[in-house]
C-alpha positions in Angstrom: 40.6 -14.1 2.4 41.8 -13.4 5.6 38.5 -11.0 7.3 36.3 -13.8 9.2 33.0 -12.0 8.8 33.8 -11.8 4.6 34.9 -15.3 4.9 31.7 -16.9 6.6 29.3 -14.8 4.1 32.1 -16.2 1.5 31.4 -19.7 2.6 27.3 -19.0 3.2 26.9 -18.1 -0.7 29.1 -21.2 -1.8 27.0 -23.5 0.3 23.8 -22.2 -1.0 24.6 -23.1 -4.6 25.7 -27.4 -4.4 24.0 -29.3 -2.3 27.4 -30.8 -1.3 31.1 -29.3 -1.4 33.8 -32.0 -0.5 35.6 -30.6 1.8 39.1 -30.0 0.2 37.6 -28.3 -2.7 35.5 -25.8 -0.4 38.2 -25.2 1.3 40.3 -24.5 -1.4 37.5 -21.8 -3.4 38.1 -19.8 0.1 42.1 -20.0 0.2 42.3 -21.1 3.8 42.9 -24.9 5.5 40.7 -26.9 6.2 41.1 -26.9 10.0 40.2 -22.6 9.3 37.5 -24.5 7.3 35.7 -25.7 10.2 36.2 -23.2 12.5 34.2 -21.2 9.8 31.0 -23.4 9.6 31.1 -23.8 13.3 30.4 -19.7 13.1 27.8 -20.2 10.8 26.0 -22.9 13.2 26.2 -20.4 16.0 24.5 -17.9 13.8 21.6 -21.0 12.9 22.7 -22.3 10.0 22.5 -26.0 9.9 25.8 -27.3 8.0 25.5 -30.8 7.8 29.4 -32.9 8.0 30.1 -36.2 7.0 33.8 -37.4 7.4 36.3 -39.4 5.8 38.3 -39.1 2.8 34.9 -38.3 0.6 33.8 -36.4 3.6 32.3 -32.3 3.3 29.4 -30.2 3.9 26.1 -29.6 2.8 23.5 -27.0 3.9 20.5 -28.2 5.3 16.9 -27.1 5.8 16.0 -25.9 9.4 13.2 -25.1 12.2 13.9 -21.6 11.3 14.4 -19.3 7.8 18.2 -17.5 8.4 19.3 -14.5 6.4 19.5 -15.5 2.9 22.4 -14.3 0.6 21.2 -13.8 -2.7 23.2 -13.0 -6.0 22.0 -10.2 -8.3 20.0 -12.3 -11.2 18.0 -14.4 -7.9 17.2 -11.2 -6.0 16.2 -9.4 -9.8 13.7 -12.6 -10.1 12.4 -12.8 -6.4 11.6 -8.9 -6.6 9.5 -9.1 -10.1 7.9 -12.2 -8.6 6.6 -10.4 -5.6 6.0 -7.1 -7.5 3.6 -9.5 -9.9 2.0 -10.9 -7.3 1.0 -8.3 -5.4 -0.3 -6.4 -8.7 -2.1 -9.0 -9.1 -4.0 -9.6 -6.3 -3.0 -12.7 -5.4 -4.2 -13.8 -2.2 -6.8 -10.7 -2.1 -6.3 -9.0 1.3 -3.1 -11.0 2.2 0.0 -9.2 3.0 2.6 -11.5 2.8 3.6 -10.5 -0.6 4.0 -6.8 0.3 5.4 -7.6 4.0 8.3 -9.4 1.8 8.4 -6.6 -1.1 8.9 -4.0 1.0 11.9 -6.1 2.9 13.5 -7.2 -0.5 13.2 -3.7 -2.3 14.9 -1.6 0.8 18.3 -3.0 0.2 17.9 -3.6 -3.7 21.0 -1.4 -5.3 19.8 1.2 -7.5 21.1 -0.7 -10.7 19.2 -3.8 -9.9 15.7 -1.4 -8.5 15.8 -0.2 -12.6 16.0 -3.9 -13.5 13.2 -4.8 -11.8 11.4 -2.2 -13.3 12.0 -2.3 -16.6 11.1 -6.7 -16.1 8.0 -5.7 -13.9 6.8 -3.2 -17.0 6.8 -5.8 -19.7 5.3 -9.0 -17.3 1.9 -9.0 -17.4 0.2 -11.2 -14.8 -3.5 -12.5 -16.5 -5.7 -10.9 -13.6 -3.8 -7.7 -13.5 -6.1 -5.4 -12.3 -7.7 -3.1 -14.5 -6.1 0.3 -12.8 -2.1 0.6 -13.2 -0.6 0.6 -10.0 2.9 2.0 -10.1 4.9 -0.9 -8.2 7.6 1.5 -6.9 4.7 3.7 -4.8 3.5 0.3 -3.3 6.2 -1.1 -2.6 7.5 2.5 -0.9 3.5 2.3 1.0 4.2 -1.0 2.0 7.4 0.3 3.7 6.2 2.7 5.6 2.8 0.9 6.9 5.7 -1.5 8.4 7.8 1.5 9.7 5.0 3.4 11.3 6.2 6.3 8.9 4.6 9.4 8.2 4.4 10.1 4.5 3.3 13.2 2.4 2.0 12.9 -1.2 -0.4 14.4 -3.5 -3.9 13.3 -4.0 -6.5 13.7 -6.8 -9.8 12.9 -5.7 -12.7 11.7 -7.9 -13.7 15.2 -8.9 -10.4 15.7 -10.3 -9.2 18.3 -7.5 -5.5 17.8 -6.2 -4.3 18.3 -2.7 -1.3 17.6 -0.4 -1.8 14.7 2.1 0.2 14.6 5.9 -0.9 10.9 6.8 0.5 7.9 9.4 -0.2 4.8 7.2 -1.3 1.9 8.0 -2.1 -0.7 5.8 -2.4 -1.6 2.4 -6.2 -3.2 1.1 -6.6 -4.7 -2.2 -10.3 -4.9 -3.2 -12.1 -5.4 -6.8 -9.6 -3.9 -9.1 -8.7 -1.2 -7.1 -5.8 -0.9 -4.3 -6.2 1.7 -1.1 -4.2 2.9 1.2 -5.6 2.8 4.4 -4.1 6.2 7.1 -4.9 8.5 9.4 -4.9 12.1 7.9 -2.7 13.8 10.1 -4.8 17.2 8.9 -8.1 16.1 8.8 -7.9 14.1 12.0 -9.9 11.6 11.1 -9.3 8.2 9.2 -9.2 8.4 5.3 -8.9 5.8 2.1 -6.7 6.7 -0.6 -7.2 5.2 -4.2 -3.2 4.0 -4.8 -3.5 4.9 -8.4 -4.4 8.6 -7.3 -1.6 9.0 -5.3 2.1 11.1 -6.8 5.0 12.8 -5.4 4.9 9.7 -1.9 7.4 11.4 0.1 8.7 9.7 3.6 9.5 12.5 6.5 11.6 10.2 8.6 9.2 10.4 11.1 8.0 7.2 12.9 5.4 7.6 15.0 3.0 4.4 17.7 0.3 2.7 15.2 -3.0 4.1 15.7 -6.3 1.6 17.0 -8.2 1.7 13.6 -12.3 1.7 13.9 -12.6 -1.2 12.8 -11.9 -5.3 12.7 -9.1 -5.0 10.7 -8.1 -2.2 7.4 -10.0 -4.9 4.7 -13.3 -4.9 7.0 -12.4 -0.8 7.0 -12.2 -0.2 3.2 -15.3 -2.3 2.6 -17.0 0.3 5.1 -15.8 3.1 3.8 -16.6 2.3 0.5 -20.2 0.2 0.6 -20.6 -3.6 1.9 -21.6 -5.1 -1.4 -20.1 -8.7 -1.6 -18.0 -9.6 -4.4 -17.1 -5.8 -4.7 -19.9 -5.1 -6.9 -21.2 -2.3 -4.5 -21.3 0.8 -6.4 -20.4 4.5 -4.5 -20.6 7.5 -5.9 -19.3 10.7 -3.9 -19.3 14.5 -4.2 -18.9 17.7 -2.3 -20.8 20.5 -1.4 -18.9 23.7 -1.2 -21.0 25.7 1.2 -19.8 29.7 2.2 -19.9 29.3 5.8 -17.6 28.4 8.6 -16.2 24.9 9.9 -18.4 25.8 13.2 -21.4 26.8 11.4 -21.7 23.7 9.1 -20.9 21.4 12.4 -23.4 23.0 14.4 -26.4 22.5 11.3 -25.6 19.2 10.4 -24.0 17.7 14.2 -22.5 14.5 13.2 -23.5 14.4 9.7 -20.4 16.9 9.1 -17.7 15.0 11.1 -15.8 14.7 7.6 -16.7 18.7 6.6 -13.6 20.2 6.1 -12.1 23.7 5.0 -12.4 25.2 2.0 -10.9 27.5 -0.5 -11.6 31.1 -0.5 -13.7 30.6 3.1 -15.6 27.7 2.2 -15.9 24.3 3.8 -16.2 21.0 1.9 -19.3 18.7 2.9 -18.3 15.5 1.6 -21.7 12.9 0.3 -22.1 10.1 -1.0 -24.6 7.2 -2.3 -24.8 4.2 -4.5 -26.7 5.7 -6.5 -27.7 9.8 -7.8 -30.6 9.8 -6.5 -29.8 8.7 -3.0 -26.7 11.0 -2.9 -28.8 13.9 -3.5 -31.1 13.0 -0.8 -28.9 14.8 1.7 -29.2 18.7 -0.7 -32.6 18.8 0.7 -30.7 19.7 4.7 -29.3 22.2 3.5 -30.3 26.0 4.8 -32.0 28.0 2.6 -29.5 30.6 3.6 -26.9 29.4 2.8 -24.5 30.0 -0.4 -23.1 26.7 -2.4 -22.6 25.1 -4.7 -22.1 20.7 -5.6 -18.9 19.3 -7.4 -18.9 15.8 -8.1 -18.7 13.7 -11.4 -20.6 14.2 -14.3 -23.6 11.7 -14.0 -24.0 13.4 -10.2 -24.3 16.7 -11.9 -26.7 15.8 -14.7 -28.8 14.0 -12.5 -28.7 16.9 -10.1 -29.7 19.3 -13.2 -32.0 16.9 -14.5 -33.9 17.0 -10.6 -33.8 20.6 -10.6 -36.0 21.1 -13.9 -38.6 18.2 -13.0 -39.0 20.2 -9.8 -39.2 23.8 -11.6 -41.9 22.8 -13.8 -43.7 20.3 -11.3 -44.0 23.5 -8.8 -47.3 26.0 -10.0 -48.0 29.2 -8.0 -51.2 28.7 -6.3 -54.3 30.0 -7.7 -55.4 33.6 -6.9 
């Protein structure tokens, strides 16, 4: 093996598997002398690797644990099992709201081969971890998320909301939050302008645009503190939200000059409508905001089922609780 740079990653691997190689016999797996020998783990000192030398007839070398982590070389089977661990753990929720496990996913899974990514898959599919949360999370789409928070990457995907409508998402990420059995994906929404969470489970199609752009100041201590906002402060994650949308016939400017900054996360519509978004943890209190509505005004409220019955079931009590007055 004649190519130095081949040679040294030659001797790296072989020195990661015994704790000692005598040095004639390390010498001769690499085909050179042992004087080429040395000059060899001298290069591999200079890049931080502490080889350890003892002389003598029963003299060699032995890789030895450092003030720093180097660059690791791993062979297929220990990179298979290092990526299923970390794709377990972070399903899982180990550590809930740490990010080491996803920092060092998204590291190990950008230079996994394509034969051992389907590996890892197909193992991933069939571990089951004992808290696995209760939502599939497809590993792949995390692990992809968790690239791009660390890239500063703008991403497109598809989204389907709790009302079951899909729609196309422009959005700078920035960080990943697992909380209750639920992951989000914390990023700005490049279209909305404004600072969304995104069920991961929801999410298809993830697509990366090659664009890296500075990381945004989030509102916020930190994305966890964030997500806990955005979706109720109950401790333990027992706080319950339930959202909907009123789809009013009227423009952006209208509804923002009616409701000021009530309608900060109004959008645009289909067919000339905008999209008030509401929300409460319970019916009742989500409700609650119908009654600002102008009587003018043309709409209409999509949300989930017990929203709508509960809406319906208000509408009647009122109907029949409200007499014309007496002649």
């Amino acid at each position: 093996m004649s190519d130095p740079t081949a040679r040294a990653l030659r001797l790296l691997s072989l020195l990661q598997t015994h704790r000692f190689w005598a040095g004639p016999e390390l010498a001769g797996r690499l085909g050179v002398s042992e004087r080429t020998l040395r000059r060899d783990v001298d290069r591999l000192r200079e890049l931080g690797y502490r080889v350890g030398a003892s002389p003598g007839v029963a003299g060699g070398y032995q890789l030895e644990s450092g003030s720093t982590v180097p660059p690791l070389l791993l062979n297929d089977d220990e990179a298979v099992t290092i990526a299923v661990g970390l794709r377990t753990a972070a399903l899982s929720g180990v550590g809930d709201g740490d990010q080491t496990s996803l920092s060092a996913l998204a590291k190990i899974e950008q230079v996994l081969p394509r034969n051992l990514r389907r590996r890892v898959s197909a193992l991933q599919e069939h571990t089951v971890p004992a808290n696995r949360p209760g939502v599939p999370i497809d590993a792949d789409v995390l692990a992809q998320l968790a690239l791009a928070c660390r890239d500063h990457e703008r991403l497109r995907f598809r989204y389907t909301d709790r009302a079951g409508r899909e729609s196309g998402r422009h959005v700078e990420p920035h960080s990943l939050v697992p909380r209750g059995r639920n992951w989000y994906f914390v990023a700005w929404d490049v279209d909305r302008v404004d600072w969304r969470t995104f069920r991961i489970d929801r999410l298809s199609r993830v697509l990366a645009t090659g664009v890296r752009v500075p990381e945004r100041e989030l509102p916020a201590k930190d994305a966890a503190e964030f997500v806990q906002q955005a979706h109720g402060g109950g401790s333990g994650g027992n706080f319950r939200r339930l959202e909907a949308v009123v789809r009013m016939r009227a423009s952006l400017e209208e509804v923002r000059a009616h409701f000021g900054p009530w309608a900060s996360k109004a959008v645009e519509g289909p067919a000339g409508t905008v999209e008030w978004p509401i929300w409460g943890s319970t019916a009742q209190e989500l409700l609650a905001a119908l009654i600002w509505i102008p009587a003018e005004l043309e709409w209409e409220l999509v949300g989930p089922d017990e929203v709508l019955a509960a809406a319906r079931g208000f509408a009647d009590r009122v109907a029949s609780a409200v007499h014309a007055s007496d002649p």
